[in-house]
N, C-alpha and C positions, 0 to 999 in steps of 0.2 A: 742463447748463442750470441757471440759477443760480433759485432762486424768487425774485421781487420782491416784498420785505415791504411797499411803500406808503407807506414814508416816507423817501420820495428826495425831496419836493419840499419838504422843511423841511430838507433835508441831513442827514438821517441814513440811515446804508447798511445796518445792518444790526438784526436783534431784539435782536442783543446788545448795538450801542451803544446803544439806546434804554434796555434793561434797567440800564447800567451810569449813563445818566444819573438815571434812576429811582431809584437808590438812592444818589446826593448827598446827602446832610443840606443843604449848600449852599445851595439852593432854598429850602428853610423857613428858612432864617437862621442854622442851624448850620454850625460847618466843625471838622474834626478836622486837628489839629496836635500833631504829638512824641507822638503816644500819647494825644492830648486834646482831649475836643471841648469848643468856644467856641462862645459867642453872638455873632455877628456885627452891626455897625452898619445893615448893610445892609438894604434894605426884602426879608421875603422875598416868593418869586415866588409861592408857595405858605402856605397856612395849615398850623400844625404838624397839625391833626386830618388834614385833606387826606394830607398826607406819610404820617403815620401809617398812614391806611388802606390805600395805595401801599404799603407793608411788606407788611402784614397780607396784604394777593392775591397779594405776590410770594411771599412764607413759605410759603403755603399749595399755589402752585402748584407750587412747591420741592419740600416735604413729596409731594406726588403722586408724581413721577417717582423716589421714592426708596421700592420696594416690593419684594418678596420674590416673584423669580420661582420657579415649581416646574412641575416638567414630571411629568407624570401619563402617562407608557408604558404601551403596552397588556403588553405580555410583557417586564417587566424580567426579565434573569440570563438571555434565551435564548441571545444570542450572546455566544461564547466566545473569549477572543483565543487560541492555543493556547502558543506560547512564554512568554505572561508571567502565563498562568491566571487573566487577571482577565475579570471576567463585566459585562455591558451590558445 
């Protein structure tokens, strides 16, 4: 069963394509081309602070998911594998 993220009825299917429009320069009036980003003629959709800040929550959200798991055992070294003597 699939989760319905909410935003079928603007035509986007999933967090990810939203995520992926989210982070266009585009919008604000930038566009990256050959390794280089240009100012565009075009009106943006978005103001560059706007844009900006859209980073800034994305980065950070980013930054979360990226943590240092550590598992805390009650009895580490009890169990023994016996053929290869390493301990668990």
């Amino acid at each position: 069963m699939r989760r319905d993220s909410g935003f079928g009825s603007v035509g986007i299917k999933s967090v990810t394509t939203l995520h992926k429009i989210l982070r266009k320069r585009i919008y604000m009036g930038d566009f990256d081309y050959a390794g280089k980003t240009y100012q565009g003629i075009h009106e943006p959709l978005v103001d560059r602070t706007t844009w900006e800040r859209v980073q800034e929550i994305l980065d950070g959200r980013q930054a979360k998911k990226h943590r240092k798991i550590t598992h805390d055992f009650a009895f580490p070294g009890i169990v023994i594998c016996g053929p290869a003597v390493a301990r668990w």
